[in-house]
N, C-alpha and C positions, 0 to 999 in steps of 0.2 A: 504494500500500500504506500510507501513513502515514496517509491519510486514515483509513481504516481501523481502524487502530492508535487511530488517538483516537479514534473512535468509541466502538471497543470498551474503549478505557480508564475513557472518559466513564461508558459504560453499566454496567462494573464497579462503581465508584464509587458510581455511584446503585442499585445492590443494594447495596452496602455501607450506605449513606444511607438507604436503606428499612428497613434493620437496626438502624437506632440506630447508624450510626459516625460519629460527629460529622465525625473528621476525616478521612472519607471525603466528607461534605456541604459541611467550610470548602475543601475543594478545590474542587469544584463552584462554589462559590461564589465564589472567585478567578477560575476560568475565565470563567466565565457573566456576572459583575458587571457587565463591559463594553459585553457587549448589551444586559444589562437598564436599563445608564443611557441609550446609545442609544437605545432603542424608548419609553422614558420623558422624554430631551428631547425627541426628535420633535415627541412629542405638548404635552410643557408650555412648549417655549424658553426654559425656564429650568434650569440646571446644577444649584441647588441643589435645585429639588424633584424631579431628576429622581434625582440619590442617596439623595437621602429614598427616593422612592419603588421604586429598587432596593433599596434596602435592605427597606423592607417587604415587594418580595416575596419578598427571602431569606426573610424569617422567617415569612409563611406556607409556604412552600414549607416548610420544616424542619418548621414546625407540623402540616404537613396530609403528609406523608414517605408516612404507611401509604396514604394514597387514592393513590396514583401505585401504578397496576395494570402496565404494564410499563417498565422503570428502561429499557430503548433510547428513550423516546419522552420519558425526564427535559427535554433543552430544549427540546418545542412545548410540554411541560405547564409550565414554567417563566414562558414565552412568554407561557400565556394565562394565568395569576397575574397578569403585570405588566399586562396589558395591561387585563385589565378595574381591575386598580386606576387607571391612566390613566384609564380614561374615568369612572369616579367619580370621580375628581380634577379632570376639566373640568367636569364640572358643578356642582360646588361652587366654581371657580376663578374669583377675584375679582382683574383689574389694581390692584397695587401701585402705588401712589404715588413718587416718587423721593423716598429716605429721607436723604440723603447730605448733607453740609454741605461745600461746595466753601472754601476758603480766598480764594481770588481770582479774577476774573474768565477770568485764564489758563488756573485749572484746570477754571474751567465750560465754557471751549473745548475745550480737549482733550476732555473728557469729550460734549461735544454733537459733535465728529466722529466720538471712536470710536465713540457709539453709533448715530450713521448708516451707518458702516461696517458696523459687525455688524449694523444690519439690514436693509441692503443684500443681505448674505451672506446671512441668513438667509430673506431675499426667494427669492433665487436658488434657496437648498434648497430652499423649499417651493415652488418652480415643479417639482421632481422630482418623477415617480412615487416616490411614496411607498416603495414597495420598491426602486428604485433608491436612494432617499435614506438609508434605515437600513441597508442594505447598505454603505453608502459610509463612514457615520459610522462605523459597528461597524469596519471597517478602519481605516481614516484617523483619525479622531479616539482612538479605542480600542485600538488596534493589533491587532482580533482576528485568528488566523489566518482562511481560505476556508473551511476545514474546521469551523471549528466555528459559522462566518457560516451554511453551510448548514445542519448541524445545527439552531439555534435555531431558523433560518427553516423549513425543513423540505423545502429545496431539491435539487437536486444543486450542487455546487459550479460546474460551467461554467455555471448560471445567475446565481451568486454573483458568477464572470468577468463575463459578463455586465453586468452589473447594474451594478457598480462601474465597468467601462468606459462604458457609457452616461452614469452621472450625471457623470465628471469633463468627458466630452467636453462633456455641455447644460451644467456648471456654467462651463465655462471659455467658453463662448460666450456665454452671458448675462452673464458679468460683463466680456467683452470689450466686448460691446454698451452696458453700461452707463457704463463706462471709454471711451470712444468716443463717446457724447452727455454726458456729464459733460466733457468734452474742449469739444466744438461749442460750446456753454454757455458753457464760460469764454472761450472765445474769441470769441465775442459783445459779451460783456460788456464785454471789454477793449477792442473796436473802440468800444462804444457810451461805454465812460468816456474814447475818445481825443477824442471828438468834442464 
């Protein structure tokens, strides 16, 4: 029944939102935000354009209120706002250069592990189906509830189960395996510097 309940909250809101009620729409926009930055790093792996570009599509989405024909279907029409702005954001997306002035050599280490770390990790996510993967983030990284995971996505929720069962289990394998030959490796190494 709760599920439910948000739904129907959801869908209240966005006929308020169709109406001109702002703060019937910054509610929305609280709930939603989450997914939308989700399904937008997916696509960019980057955190800061992916808030940019949640943010942008709050405000077409507010912009364009009257075209949304029925307020139950507000997060797939939400969904597909952000989503084509993603893909015009890849193909205008140009690799950044590393902007950053390190102070010492110390801090150029630290900074060349973590960032093999993270995209080591980020290796791993995009080994997921892709709907397992933004399924997992919008939880996990987002904290959204199932119920509104499946709303955006346009699921039932025990797909949403699902889904997020699946990526922790392949994420945890792959990074086991990687954790595992990262292992073998160093311990090569160490026999080949004993010798």
């Amino acid at each position: 029944m709760q599920q439910a309940d948000a739904i129907a909250e959801d869908t209240a809101l966005a006929g308020r939102a169709k109406a001109g009620d702002r703060i019937a729409f910054a509610e929305l926009a609280r709930r939603y935000r989450p997914a939308l930055v989700a399904l937008a790093f997916d696509r960019t792996r980057s955190l800061d354009d992916a808030e940019d570009l949640a943010q942008e599509a709050l405000v077409r989405a507010w912009d364009h209120m009257a075209d949304l024909r029925d307020p139950q279907s507000f997060p797939a029409w939400l969904r597909s706002i952000a989503a084509n702005l993603c893909t015009s954001w890849t193909r205008k997306a140009r690799p950044l250069p590393l902007s950053e002035d390190w102070a010492d050599d110390t801090d150029l280490a630290r900074m060349v592990i973590l960032r093999q770390e993270q995209r080591e990790i980020a290796r791993a996510l995009q080994d997921l189906p892709m709907a397992n993967r933004l399924a997992l983030l919008m939880h996990v990284r987002d904290g959204m509830p199932y119920e509104r995971i499946a709303a955006f996505l346009g699921v039932p929720i025990s797909t949403v189960e699902g889904r997020i069962f699946r990526a922790r289990q392949s994420l945890r394998r792959s990074l086991l395996r990687k954790v595992a030959s990262l292992g073998g490796r160093i311990g090569e190494e160490k026999k080949n510097e004993q010798r």
